[in-house]
N, C-alpha and C positions, 0 to 999 in steps of 0.2 A: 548604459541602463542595466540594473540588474534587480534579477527576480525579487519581487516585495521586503524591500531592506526599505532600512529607517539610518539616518544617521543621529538620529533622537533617543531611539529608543529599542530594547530589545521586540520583536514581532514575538506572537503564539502564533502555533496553526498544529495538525495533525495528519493522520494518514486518510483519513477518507470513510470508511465505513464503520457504521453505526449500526445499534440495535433498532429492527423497525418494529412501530407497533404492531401487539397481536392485531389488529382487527384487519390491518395490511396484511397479517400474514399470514389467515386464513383465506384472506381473496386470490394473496400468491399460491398458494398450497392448489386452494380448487381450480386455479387454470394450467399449474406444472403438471396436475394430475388429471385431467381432461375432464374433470367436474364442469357443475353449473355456476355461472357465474357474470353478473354484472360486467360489461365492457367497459361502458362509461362510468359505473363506480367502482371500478378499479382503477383507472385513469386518475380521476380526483383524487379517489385515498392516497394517491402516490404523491400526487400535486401538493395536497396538504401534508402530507407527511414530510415532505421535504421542505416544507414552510416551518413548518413545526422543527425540524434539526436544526436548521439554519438559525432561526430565533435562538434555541438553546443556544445552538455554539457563542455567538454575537453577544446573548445577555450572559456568557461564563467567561467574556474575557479573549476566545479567539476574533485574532487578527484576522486571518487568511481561511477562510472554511470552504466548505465544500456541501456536497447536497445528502452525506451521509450516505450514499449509493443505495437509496430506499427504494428504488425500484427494479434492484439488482437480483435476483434469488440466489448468490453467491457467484464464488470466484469461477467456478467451472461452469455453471452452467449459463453465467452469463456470456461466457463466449461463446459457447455452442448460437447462441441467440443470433452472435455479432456476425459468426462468420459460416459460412457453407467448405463441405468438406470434413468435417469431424461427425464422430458419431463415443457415445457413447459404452464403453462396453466394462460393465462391473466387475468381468474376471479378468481383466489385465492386470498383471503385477507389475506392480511401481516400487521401481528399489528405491525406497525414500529413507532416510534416517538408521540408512542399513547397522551402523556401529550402532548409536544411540538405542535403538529395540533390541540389539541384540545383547546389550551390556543388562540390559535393565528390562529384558522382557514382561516381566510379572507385573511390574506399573505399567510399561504400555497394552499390557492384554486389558488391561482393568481402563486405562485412559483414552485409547481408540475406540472401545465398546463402548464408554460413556459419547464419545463424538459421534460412533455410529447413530447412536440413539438418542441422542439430545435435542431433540427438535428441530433440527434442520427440514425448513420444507421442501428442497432439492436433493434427492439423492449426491451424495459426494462420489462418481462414478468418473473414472477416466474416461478424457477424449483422445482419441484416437482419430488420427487424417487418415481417410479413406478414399479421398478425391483431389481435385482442384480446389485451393483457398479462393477465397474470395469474400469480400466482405456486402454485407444483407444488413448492416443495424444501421441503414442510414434514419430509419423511421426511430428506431430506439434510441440515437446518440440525441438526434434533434428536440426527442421528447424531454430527455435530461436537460438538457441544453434551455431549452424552453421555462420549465421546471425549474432550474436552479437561479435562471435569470429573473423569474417573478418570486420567488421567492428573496432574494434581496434587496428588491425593489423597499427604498426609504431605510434601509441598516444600515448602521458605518463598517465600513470596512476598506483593510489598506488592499486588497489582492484577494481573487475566486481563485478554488483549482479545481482538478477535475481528473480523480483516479481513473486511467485504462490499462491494460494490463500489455505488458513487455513481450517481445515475438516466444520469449524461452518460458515464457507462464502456460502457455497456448496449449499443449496435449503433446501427443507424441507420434512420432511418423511411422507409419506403413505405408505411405504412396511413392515420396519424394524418391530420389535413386541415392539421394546423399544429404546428411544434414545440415549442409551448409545451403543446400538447394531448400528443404523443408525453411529453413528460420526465413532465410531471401523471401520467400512465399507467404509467409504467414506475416512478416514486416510488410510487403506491399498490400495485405488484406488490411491490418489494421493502420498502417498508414492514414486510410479515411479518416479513422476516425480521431484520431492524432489532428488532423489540418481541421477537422471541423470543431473539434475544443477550441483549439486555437485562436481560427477562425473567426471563433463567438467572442473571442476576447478574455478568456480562461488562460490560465497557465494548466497546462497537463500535466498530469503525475505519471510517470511512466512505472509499474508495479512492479517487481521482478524477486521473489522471494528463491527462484532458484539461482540465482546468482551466488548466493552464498553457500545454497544447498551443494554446488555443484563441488566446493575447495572443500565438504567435508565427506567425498565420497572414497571409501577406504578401496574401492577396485578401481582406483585409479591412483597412477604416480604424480607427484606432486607437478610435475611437467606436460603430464598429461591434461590434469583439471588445468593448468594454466593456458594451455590453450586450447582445450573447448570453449572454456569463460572467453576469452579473446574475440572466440569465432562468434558468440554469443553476442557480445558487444559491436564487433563487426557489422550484423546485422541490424543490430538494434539502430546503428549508427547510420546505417544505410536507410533505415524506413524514416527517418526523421530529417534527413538531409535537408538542406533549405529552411528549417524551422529556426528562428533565432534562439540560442540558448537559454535565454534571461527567460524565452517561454515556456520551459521547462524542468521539471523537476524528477528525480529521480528517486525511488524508494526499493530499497530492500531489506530483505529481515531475514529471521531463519524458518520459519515455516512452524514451527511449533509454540503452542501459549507455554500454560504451565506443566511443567519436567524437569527431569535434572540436566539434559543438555550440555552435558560435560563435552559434545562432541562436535558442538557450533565450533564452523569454522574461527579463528582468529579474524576481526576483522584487516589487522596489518596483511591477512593473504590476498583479502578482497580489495583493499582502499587504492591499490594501486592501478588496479583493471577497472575498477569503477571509475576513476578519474578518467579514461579514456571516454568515457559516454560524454557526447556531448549534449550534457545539460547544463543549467546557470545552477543548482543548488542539487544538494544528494542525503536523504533525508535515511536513517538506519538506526539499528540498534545501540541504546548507551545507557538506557535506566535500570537493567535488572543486573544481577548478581551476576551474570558470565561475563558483562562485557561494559560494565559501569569503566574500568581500568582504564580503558583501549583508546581514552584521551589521549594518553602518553604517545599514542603513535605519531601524533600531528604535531609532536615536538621534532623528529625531523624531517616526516613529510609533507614536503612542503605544498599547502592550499593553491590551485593557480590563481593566476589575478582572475579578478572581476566573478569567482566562483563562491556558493554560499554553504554551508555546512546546516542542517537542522539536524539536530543528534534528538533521540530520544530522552528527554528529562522527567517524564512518565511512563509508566511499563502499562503494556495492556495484559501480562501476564499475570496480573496480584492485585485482589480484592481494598490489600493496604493505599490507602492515598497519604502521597509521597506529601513530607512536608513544606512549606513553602520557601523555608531556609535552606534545606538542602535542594530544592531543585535552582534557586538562584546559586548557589554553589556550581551543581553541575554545569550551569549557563556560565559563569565567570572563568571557569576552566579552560572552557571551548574559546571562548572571548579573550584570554589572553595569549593564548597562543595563535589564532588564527586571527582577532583582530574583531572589534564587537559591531564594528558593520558587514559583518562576513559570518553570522550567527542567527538563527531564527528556531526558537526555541519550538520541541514539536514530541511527537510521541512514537514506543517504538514503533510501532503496530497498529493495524486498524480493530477494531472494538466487536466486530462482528464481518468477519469475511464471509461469514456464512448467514444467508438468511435462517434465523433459531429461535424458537420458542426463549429456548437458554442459555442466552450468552451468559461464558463465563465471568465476564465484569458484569456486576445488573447497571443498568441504566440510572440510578441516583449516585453509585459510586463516580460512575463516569462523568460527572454532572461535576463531583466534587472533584475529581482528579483537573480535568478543567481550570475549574474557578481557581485550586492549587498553584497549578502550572501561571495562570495569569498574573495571581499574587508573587509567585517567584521571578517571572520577569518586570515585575517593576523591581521590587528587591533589587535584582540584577542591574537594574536602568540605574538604580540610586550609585551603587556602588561604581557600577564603570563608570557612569557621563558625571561624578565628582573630580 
């Protein structure tokens, strides 16, 4: 068995996060901020808001969706929610994109100021472990969980998933005595929540944007990023143990939307260490201008058996919606080299990591990118199953 394949036809699906409505994200805003605020209509707004994603996805053509993470207030700070032991602290420096800003400072002074201030109702602030991990979001997964299973109730569809995020998304240590002891710690925190997607009958998306972050960090030797990523995976590998693979999917990206990025790893650095995660499918960057090429690699790396490939054939980095010719192109590529039941077409990136007033894709773009992507996998469907 393996993760939501067809031998009919090519699948859609995506990475998982969406823009939520304003009126959701004034009710997120007044309780991040210890404001007034409705318990049980915030509860609903969320319930329906996830009714409402799921619909769109289903009437634009995805196969495989997800609950649009609308009750997330983004990537960091939903962890903080999930697990005990981290604290936030806004003056940490995070050497994140250290070439890339340093090459091109004057866009990103101008680019991170716009992120600072663009509506996010979460402060974007590093987590920092300060204690024991431990995970706290058994009430929060279940609500998701809950949530995305009535909200499918009477849609078609071939396969749910269910974005959490990877031990190495998590923050950064001051407790542990060593890092391989910190990721061990933060793998068995979220572990829960890994078995209770599962559990529910979800394939889980395991998140990990710094996987790739890690092969373009210029103060380390190329031997070095090779095995920290390892020890990365190590652990990743360890918090999932016992999980079947086919239940799992894997996502990484480079961390940043639109930039010039000249400084993203190659993914031939990453595709080989990623292959070690055991999941059934491994979903990454392939629709925008740095790394559309990076096809060519799987001409002699070879796919394992029973493993699925979802490349990006829409960018969440560009207002442009790709046409539907050329995303069945990007699909046929992947499909003949890896084999067109070993393909599920998908996107690079999720659409709002951040809970935002303003995401930078609007919400009817994304709509069309979608329905895009759906018309290009039949395209694709005509072409290969002739």
């Amino acid at each position: 068995m393996k993760p939501a394949r067809t031998t009919e036809r090519i699948l859609t699906t995506h990475c998982g996060s969406l823009p939520r409505p304003k009126d959701l994200l004034d009710l997120m805003k007044a309780r991040l901020n210890g404001g007034p605020y409705d318990a049980e209509a915030y509860a609903a707004r969320i319930r329906s808001a996830v009714a409402e994603s799921v619909h769109m996805q289903v009437e634009c053509g995805i196969d495989v969706p997800t609950d649009g993470e609308q009750g997330k207030p983004g990537f960091f700070a939903y962890v903080r929610e999930r697990l005990e032991g981290f604290e936030p602290q806004p003056d940490f420096q995070v050497p994140r994109f250290e070439a890339e800003t340093q090459a091109f400072p004057e866009y990103y002074a101008i680019y991170m100021g716009q992120a600072m201030l663009g509506g996010a109702v979460a402060p974007i602030a590093p987590l920092v472990c300060t204690g024991p991990v431990r995970y706290r979001g058994q009430q929060a997964v279940r609500r998701d969980i809950d949530n995305l299973r009535a909200a499918l109730d009477g849609l078609p569809h071939e396969d749910v998933f269910m974005p959490s995020v990877a031990p190495s998304g998590v923050g950064f240590n001051q407790y542990y005595s060593s890092e391989e002891e910190y990721f061990r710690a933060v793998g068995e925190g979220m572990r829960e929540e890994y078995l209770a997607i599962v559990d529910a009958g979800f394939l889980v998306q395991l998140d990990d944007p710094f996987l790739t972050e890690i092969f373009s960090r210029p103060s380390l030797s190329p031997s070095e990023r090779r095995k920290a990523a390892e020890m990365w995976v190590e652990a990743l590998n360890h918090s999932i143990r016992g999980i079947p693979p086919q239940k799992i999917r894997f996502h990484t990206c480079y961390g940043i939307n639109e930039g010039p990025r000249v400084f993203d790893a190659p993914l031939k650095d990453v595709a080989e260490v990623m292959l070690k995660i055991h999941a059934g499918a491994y979903s990454f960057e392939n629709a925008n201008a740095r790394h559309e090429h990076e096809y060519h690699i799987w001409e002699s790396l070879k796919l394992p058996e029973g493993k699925v490939l979802i490349p990006g054939v829409i960018t969440h980095a560009s207002n442009i919606v790709e046409h539907p010719e050329l995303i069945a192109e990007r699909i046929t590529r992947f499909a003949k080299l890896v084999g067109r039941d070993s393909v599920i077409a998908g996107a690079d990136c999720g659409f709002s990591s951040q809970a935002t007033y303003n995401p930078e894709i609007h919400p009817t773009v994304i709509r069309a990118k979608f329905q895009a992507m759906a018309e290009g996998a039949r395209l694709a469907t005509k072409q290969l199953w002739n």
